[in-house]
C-alpha angles and dihedrals in degrees: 000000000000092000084058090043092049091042096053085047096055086043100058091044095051082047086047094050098042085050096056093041084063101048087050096052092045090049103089096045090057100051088044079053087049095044086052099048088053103050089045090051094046093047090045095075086040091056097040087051096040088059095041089058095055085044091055098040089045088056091044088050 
């Protein structure tokens, strides 16, 4: 009975560790993803607004 408590501990602790070393490594990607997302994102309306500007000019013209 102790030797299955002790094994499920040690379990949950290696299952704990090995979780957090994954999120760590997969940190850094997410927040490059996130860093993407949001400058594309930010360059999008520029671009849109950019383009609206030469069409109306262009009418106008």
């Amino acid at each position: 009975m102790k030797l299955k408590v002790i094994a499920a501990t040690l379990f949950a602790a290696a299952t704990a560790i090995a979780a957090q070393a994954s999120f760590a490594e997969e940190s850094p990607l997410m927040q490059n993803r996130m860093l993407d997302l949001v400058q594309s994102a930010q360059q999008q309306p520029t671009e849109q607004a950019a383009s609206h500007t030469v069409e109306a000019t262009a009418k106008q013209g």
